[in-house]
N, C-alpha and C positions, 0 to 999 in steps of 0.2 A: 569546557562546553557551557554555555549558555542553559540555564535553569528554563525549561519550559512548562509553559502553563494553563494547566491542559480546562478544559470547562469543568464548570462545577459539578454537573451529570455523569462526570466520568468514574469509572469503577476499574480500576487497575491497581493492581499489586506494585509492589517495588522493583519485580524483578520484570514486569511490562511496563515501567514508570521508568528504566534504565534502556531497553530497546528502544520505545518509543524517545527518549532524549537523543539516540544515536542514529535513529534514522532522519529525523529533523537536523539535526548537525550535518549528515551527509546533503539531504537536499538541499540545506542554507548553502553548503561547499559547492556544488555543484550550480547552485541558480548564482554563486558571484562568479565562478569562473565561467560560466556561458553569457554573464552579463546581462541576466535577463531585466527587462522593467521590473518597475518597485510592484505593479499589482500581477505580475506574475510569481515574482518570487516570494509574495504574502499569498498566494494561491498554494505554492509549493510547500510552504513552511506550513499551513494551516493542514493541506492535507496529511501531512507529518504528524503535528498533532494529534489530530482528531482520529486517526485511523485507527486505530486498536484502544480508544476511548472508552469502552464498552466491553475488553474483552474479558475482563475476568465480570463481568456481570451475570447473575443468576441465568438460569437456562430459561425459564417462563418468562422471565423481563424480556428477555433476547428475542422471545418468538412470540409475544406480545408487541415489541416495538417494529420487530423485521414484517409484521403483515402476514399475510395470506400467503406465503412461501412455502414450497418443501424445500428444504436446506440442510443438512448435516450442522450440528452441534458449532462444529467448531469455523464455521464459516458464517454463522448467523450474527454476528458483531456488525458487518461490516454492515450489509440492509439495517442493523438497527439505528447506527449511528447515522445513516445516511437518510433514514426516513426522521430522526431527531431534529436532526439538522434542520430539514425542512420544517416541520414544524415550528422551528426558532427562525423560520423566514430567511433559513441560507436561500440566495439566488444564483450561486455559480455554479449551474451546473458543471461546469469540471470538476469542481470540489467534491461534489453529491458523487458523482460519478466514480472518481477515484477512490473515494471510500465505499461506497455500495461494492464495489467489485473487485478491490485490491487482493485479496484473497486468489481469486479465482483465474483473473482478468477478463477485459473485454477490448474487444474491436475497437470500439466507436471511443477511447478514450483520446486525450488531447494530451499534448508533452506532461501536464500535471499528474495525471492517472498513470502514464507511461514512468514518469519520473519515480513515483512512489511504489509502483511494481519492481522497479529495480533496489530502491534505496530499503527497502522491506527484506527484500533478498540478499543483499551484498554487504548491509552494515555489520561492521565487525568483531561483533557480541557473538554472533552464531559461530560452531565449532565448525562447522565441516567446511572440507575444501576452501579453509581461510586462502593460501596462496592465489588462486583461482580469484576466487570473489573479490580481495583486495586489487586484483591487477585489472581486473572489469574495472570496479570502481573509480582507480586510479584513471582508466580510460576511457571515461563516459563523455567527459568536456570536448575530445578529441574526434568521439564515433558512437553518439548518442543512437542512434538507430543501429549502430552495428551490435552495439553492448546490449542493446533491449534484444534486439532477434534474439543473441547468446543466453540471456539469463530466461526468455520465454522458452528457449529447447534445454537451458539444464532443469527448468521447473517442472516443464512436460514430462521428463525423461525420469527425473528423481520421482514423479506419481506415478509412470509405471511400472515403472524398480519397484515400486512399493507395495502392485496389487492395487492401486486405486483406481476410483473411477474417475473420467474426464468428465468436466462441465461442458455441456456444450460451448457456453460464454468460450471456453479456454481453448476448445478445438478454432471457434471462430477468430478467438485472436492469433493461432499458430498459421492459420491459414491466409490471413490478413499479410502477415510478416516474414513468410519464409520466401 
């Protein structure tokens, strides 16, 4: 795996410093087998980066940077990095997008957001339902909208196994896609 190199703002442990490597590796994988252009596939790979850039960052910073939000603890990374970003004069929104929201999801995301929704879910550091998730993964170049529907109802489904509550954002992406 290719050493990645994350901005200098970033606040990640080793052990978010090893996910975040293997979800950039799945998307670099998957943007050479779909073939995408060179400024897609640097949309892909940055989103990979940048996304969990922030997450071991203090809780004040996090709801300092994320804005005027009511947000749960552990979802405030993604608005902070995403509102950073801006301020450092990112202009792509897909990028902004897919990080502001990759936690949760949203509707309005473009294959980059979509991309990084799955490659967050299915990289194969996480324990559970490895068989599953590997064989999604293996099959995303194949049936990219069929593999996103699938990992959007096992994410939906594994937050209410859990007791949790849905974001709106996540109801409107299940409803976008089913």
């Amino acid at each position: 795996m290719t050493a990645v190199r994350l901005p200098s703002w970033a606040q990640v442990g080793e052990k978010r410093r090893a996910h975040i490597t293997r979800v950039v590796a799945l998307l670099d994988r998957w943007a050479h087998e779909l073939q995408l252009n060179p400024t897609d596939a640097a949309a892909w790979h940055d989103v990979g980066v940048l996304h969990d850039a922030l997450r071991d960052a203090p809780e004040a910073e996090l709801r300092r940077l994320a804005g005027p939000v009511e947000l749960p603890l552990e979802v405030l990374h993604g608005p902070a990095a995403a509102n950073r970003l801006l301020s450092q004069g990112e202009t792509r929104q897909e990028v902004v997008d897919a990080v502001r929201w990759h936690t949760v999801g949203y509707a309005g995301w473009g294959r980059a957001g979509r991309a990084l929704y799955m490659a967050d879910f299915l990289e194969p550091g996480r324990p559970f339902l490895q068989a599953d998730r590997a064989f999604l993964a293996e099959h995303l170049a194949h049936d990219f909208d069929g593999v996103f529907r699938q990992v959007v109802r096992m994410r939906l489904e594994w937050t209410l196994r859990e007791g949790k509550g849905l974001f709106p954002e996540a109801v409107a992406l299940w409803n976008a896609v089913r």
